[in-house]
N, C-alpha and C positions, 0 to 999 in steps of 0.2 A: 534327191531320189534318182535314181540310175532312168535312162531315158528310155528306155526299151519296157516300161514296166507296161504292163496293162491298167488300164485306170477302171475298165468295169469289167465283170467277168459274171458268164452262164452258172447260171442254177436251177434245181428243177425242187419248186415250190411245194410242199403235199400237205394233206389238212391232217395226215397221220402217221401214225407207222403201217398203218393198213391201205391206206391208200396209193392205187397204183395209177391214178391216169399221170402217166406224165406227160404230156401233150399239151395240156389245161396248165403244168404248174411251171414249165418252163419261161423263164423268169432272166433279163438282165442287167440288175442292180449295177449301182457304181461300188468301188470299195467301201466310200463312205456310208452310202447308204445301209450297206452287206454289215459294215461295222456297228452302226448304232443297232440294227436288230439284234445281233450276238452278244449289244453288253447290256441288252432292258432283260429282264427276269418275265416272267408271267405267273402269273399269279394262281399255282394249281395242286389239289392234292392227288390226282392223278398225274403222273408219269408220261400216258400217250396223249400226245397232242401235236400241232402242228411242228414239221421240220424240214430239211432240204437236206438234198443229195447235190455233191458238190461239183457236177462233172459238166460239160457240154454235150451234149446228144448227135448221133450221126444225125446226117440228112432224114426226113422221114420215107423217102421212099428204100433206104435202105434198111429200114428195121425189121427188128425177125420177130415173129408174134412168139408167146411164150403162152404155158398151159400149166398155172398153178395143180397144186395135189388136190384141192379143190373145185380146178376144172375151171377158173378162173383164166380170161383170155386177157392178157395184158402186155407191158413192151417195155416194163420196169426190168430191166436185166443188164449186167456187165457189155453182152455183145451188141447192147445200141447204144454205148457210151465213146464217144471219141476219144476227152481229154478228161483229168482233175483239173479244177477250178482253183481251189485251195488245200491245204493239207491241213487235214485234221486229226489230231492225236489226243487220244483218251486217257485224263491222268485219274488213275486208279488203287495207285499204291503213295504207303508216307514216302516223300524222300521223293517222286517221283519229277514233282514240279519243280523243283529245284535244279534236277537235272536237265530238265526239258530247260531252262532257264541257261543253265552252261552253255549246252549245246547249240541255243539258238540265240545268244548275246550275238547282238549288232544288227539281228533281221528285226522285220517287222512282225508283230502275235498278236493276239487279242486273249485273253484267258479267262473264264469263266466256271462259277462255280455250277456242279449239274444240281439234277431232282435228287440224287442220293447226297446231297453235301449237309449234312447233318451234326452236331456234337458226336457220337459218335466216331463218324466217317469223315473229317473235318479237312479230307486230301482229297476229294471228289473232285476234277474239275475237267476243264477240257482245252486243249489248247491249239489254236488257227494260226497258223502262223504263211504269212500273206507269199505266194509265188508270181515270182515277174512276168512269166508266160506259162500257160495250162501245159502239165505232164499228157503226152500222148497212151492213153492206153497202154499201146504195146510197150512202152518205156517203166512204164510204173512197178513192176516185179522188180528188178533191179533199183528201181528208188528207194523200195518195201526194204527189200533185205542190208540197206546199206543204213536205213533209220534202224533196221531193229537189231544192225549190229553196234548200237549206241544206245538204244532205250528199250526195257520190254514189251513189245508189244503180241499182242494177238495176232498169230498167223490168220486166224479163222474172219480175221478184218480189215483182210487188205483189198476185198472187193470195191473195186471203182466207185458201183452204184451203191454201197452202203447208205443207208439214213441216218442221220442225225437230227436229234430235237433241235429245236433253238429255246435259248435256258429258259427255264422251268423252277418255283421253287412253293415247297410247299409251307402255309401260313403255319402248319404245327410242328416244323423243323425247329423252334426254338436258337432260331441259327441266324444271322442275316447273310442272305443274299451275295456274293463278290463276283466284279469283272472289272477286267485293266486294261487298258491299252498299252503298249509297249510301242516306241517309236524305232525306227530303223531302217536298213535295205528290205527288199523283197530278196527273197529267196530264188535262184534257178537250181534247174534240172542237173548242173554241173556241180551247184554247189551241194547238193544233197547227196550226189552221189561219192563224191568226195569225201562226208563225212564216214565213210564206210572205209576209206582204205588206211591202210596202215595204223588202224586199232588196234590198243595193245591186250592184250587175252586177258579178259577179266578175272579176277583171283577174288575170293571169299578170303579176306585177313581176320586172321585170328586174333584179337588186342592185344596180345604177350610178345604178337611175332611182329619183325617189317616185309616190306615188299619182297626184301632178297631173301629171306629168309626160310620160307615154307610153315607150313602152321604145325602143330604139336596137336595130337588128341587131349579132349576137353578135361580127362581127368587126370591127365600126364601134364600140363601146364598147370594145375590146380593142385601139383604135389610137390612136395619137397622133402629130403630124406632128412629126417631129424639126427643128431649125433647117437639118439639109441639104439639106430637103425628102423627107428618106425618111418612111415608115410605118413605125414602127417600135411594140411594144406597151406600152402607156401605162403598165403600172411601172416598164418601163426608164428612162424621164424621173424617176422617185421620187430625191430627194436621197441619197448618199450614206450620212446617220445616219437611217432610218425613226422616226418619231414611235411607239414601242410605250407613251404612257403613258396612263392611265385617261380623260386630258377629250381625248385623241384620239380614242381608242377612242369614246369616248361622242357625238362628234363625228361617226363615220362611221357611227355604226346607230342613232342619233336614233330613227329612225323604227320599227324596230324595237322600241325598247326602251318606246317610247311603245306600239306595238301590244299590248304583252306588259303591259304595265300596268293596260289597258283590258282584255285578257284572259288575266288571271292563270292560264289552262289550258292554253292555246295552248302547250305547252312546245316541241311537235315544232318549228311554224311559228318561233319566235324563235330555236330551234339552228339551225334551217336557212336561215333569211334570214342570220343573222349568219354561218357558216360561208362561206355563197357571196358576200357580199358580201366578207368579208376576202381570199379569194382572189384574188377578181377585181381588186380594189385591189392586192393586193400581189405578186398574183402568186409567184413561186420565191423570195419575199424572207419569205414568211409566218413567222412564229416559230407553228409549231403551240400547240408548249409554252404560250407564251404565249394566244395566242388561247383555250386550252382555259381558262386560270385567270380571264382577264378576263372569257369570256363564263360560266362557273360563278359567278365574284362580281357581275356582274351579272343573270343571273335570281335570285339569293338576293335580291336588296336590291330588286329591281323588279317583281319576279311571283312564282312559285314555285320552289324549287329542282329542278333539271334533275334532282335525284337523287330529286326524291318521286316521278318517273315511271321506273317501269324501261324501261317501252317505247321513251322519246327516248332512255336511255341506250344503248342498243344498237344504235339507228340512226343514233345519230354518228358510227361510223367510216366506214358508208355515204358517209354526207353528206360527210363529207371529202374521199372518193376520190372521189364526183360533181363535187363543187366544184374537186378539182383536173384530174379531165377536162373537164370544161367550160370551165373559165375560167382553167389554168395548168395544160396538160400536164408544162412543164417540171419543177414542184414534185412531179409522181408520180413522172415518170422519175429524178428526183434521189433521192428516198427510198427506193424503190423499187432504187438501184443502191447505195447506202449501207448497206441490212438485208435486201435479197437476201430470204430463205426466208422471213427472220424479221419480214418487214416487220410482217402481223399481229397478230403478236404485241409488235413495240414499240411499234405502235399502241395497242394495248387498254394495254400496263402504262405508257405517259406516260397515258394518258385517268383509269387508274389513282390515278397521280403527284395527277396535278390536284387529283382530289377529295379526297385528303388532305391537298391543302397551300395549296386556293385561297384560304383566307380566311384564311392567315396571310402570304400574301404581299403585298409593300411593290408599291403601285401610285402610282409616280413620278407626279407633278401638274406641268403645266408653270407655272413662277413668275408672278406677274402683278408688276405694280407695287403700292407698295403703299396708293397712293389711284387710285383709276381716274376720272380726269375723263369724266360724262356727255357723249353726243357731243350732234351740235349737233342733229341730227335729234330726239333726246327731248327737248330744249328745244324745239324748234320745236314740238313736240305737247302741251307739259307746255303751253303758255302760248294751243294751241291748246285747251285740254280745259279752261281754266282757270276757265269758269262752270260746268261741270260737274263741278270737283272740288271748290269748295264746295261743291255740291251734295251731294257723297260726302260730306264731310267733317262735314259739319250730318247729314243720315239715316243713312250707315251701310253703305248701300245697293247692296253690287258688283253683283246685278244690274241693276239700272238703270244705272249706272255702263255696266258692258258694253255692253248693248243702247245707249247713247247714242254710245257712241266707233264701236261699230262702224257704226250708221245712217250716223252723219256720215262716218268715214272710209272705209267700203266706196260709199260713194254717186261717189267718184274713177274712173274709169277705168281706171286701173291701180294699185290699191292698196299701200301697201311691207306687206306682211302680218309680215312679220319683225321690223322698227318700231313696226306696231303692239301686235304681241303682247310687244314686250319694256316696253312702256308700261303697257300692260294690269298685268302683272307687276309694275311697279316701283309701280305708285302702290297695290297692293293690299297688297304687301310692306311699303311704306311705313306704310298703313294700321295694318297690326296690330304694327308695331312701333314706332313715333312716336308714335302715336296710344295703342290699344289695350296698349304694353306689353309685346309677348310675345317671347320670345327668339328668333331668327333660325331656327332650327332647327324650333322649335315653329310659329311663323309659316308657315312655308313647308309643311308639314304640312297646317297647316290651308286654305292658301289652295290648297294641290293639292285638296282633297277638295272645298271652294267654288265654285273655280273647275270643275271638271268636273262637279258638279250643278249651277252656271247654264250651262252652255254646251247640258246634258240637254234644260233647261226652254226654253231660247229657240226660237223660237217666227220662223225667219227673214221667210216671206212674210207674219206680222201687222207686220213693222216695215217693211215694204217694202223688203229686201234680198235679193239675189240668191244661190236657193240653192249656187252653185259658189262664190261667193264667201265665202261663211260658212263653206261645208265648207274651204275652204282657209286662213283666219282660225282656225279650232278647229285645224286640224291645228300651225299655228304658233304656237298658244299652249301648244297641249300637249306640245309640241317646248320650247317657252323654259321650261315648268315640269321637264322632265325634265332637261334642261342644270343647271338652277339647284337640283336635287334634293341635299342635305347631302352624300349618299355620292359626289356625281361633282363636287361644288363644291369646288376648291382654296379652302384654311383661310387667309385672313387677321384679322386681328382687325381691324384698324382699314381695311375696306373700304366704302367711300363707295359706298353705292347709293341713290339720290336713288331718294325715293320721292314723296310728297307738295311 
C-alpha cells in the first residue's frame, strides 16, 4: 500500500436524511472500521435511515449558520466542509458497475448493493472507492468533471456535503442483499484528475457500423434493395442455410470481442453489443439457443465469464427483448406467439440451458483448404518490407519493425489497413516460429500480448503519422490478432502461413 495513504479519515455520522446536527455526528473511523459498516446491510423497509456525509468539516469557529426554507437554524452546508473523505459514486444504470470496475481496476472500492436493488432494478448499487488523501473543497469541481467525463453522473450531486445511507435492504425485496471488497491502491487527487484527459469522444455505435465508420439510420441499415427493386429487410436477402458456426460468429463481433479483450470487465457492454448486433443481422432467423452458447464460450476464452458477473446475467433477457424490438420485431412476435404466458420463463430456463452446457458444446469451423496459398497482396508487401525484415530478422526488434511498416505504408493515401495488419501478423508469427521455435499456439500468445504493448508504446505524431490513421491501423491489427486467436482458429496441421 503506498505510504502516504490515510489509514483513518473524518465523517459526519446522522441518524437520517433529515437530520442536521453535524457537530453530534462528526466521527473518525479508521478505514477498516468505515469498511465493515459499508458491507453489513440493515435490515429495513423503509429507505431513510441512518447515513454519513463524507467530508471533514472546517474549524468550528469558522462555520456560517444556514436558515433552511423551514426556518431551520443549522451548519450542514458545502461552505463548512473542508475536504472529501472518500469518493462515492452512485451506480444506477445496467452496465454501469462494470464500467465503474474498468475505470477503477488496481484502486481500492467497496461496492454495495442500495434499498432500491431489487429483481427488477437488479444494477442498484453504490460504489466507495477509497482516496489516499481527502479532496480539498476548492479542488473537487475539477475532480467532478474529470469522473463524469468517464462515467454518468449527476451534475445536481456533486455537492461535498451530500448524504449517503449506509446499505439498507428491504426483507420484501425477494432479492439478496450484495457487498465486495475489492483490494488495491488508494486512489489521489492526481490520479482522478488524470482520468479526464485525453478521453476519446464517446460515440453511440450502431451494431451494423465500426468505430471508423459513423452509424446508418435505423431503417436504412434495416434495408436492402431486392433485385425487383423493392426495399425489402436485409436478412430476408440472408441464404437459405444461415452460417451458425464459431469463425462466423467471430467474423461478425470482431470488434466486440476485441473491445472485451482490451476490457476484460466490460461484460454488460460485450453481451449487449453482440445481442443487438446478432439480431440486427439476422433478424427472426436468430437461433437464440445458439447465440446464448457462442456468445457464453466467447467471453470465457476472451475476457471474463459473463457468469462472474451476476448483474450482466440478469440483464440479458432485457437485452434481448430490446434487441428484438429494435432491430427484428418480428423475432419477439414469433416467440412471444410460440410460449404465450410462459415466454419469461423459457427465456430464463434456455439462458439456464446455456450456462450448463456452453463449453461442452461442438462449435462447427468452416473447412479451409488444406495448404492456403498467400495472396498476391502479402507478397507484394513481403518484398516491399524486404530491407526491413532483415532488419527484424538480425535485432529482433517487432517494435521497430511496426513503427517502420506502418511510417511507410500509412504515408499512402488511402491505406489497405486490413493488408497491412495481416502482414504485420504473419511476419511476427513467422518470427517466433521459424525463427525463435515456439509452437503455434504458444506463439500467438505471446505475439498478442507483444503486439498490444508496442502498439501502447507508439508514439504516432513522433514518427509523423496521422493520428486517425494509426487509431485505424491498431484497430485492424487487433481484429487480425483475435480472428487468428487458437480458440476461434479452425485446426489444420499442415497450414502454410508464410511468415518471414
Amino acid at each position: 500500500m503506498q505510504q502516504d495513504v490515510s489509514e483513518s479519515l473524518y465523517l459526519v455520522d446522522l441518524g437520517s436524511s433529515r437530520d442536521v446536527d453535524v457537530e453530534m455526528g462528526i466521527n473518525e473511523p479508521s478505514w477498516e472500521e468505515f469498511k465493515a459498516e459499508v458491507m453489513r446491510h440493515r435490515i429495513r423497509d423503509r429507505k431513510d435511515g441512518p447515513g454519513y456525509i463524507p467530508v471533514m468539516m472546517k474549524l468550528k469557529e469558522d462555520w456560517v449558520l444556514q436558515v433552511s426554507q423551514k426556518g431551520t437554524k443549522h451548519y450542514r452546508a458545502d461552505i463548512n466542509t473542508e475536504a472529501l473523505t472518500v469518493l462515492v459514486i452512485d451506480i444506477d444504470e445496467p452496465g454501469a458497475l462494470e464500467t465503474g470496475e474498468q475505470i477503477f481496476e488496481g484502486y481500492e472500492y467497496i461496492v454495495h448493493s442500495t434499498h432500491n436493488f431489487t429483481p427488477e432494478t437488479p444494477w442498484k448499487y453504490r460504489m466507495i472507492v477509497r482516496l489516499a488523501q481527502p479532496i480539498e473543497v476548492a479542488n473537487w469541481p475539477a475532480c467532478f468533471e474529470a469522473l463524469k467525463s468517464r462515467i454518468d453522473l449527476d451534475p445536481s450531486c456533486c455537492n461535498p456535503s451530500r448524504f449517503y445511507y449506509y446499505p439498507s435492504h428491504s426483507s420484501a425485496s425477494n432479492i439478496a442483499p450484495k457487498s465486495f471488497h475489492q483490494k488495491g491502491k488508494a486512489i489521489t487527487e492526481q490520479d482522478i484528475l488524470a482520468l479526464g484527459r485525453d478521453v476519446a469522444k464517446k460515440v453511440r455505435i450502431s451494431p451494423l457500423t465500426s468505430r471508423t465508420l459513423g452509424t446508418l439510420p435505423l431503417a436504412q441499415s434495416r434495408a436492402k434493395r431486392h433485385f425487383s427493386g423493392n426495399m425489402v429487410a436485409h436478412y430476408d436477402a440472408l441464404p437459405q442455410t444461415v452460417n451458425q458456426r464459431m469463425d462466423s460468429f467471430m467474423e461478425r463481433h470482431a470488434k466486440s470481442i476485441v473491445d472485451f479483450e482490451l476490457s476484460p470487465h466490460s461484460r454488460h457492454n460485450f453481451a449487449l453489443s453482440i445481442t443487438s448486433r446478432e439480431y440486427s443481422v439476422m433478424g427472426p432467423r436468430t437461433d437464440m439457443r445458439r447465440l446464448l452458447d457462442l456468445m457464453f464460450y466467447c467471453a470465457s476464452r476472451h475476457g471474463t465469464p459473463l457468469e462472474s458477473g451476476n448483474n450482466t446475467l440478469q440483464e440479458i433477457p432485457g437485452m434481448i427483448v430490446t434487441a428484438m424490438q429494435k432491430y427484428a420485431p418480428e423475432a419477439l412476435d414469433k416467440a412471444q406467439a410460440d410460449h404465450g404466458d410462459n415466454f419469461a420463463v423459457w427465456m430464463a430456463e434456455t439462458i439456464d440451458k446455456s450456462l450448463k452446457s456452453y463449453e461442452f458444446v461442438g462449435f462447427e469451423e468452416t473447412k479451409k483448404a488444406e495448404v492456403e496459398t498467400p495472396s498476391d497482396m502479402y507478397l507484394v508487401m513481403r518484398e516491399r518490407h524486404k530491407s526491413l525484415l532483415r532488419e527484424f530478422l538480425a535485432e529482433g526488434s517487432l517494435q521497430r519493425l511496426v513503427e517502420q511498416v506502418l511510417r511507410h505504408e500509412l504515408a499512402s493515401d488511402s491505406p489497405d489497413y486490413s493488408n497491412i495488419a495481416s502482414a504485420l501478423y504473419r511476419y511476427q508469427l513467422g518470427y517466433l516460429t521459424a525463427v525463435i521455435k515456439q509452437p503455434k499456439d504458444e506463439a500467438h500468445e505471446n505475439l498478442s500480448g507483444h503486439i498490444k504493448s508496442v502498439l501502447q508504446s507508439i508514439q504516432p505524431r513522433e514518427l509523423g503519422i496521422d493520428d486517425k490513421k494509426f487509431a485505424f491501423a491498431r484497430s485492424a491489427l487487433l481484429v487480425e490478432i483475435a480472428k487468428n486467436k487458437p480458440a476461434a482458429r479452425p485446426s489444420h496441421d499442415n497450414n502454410n502461413e508464410p511468415g518471414l
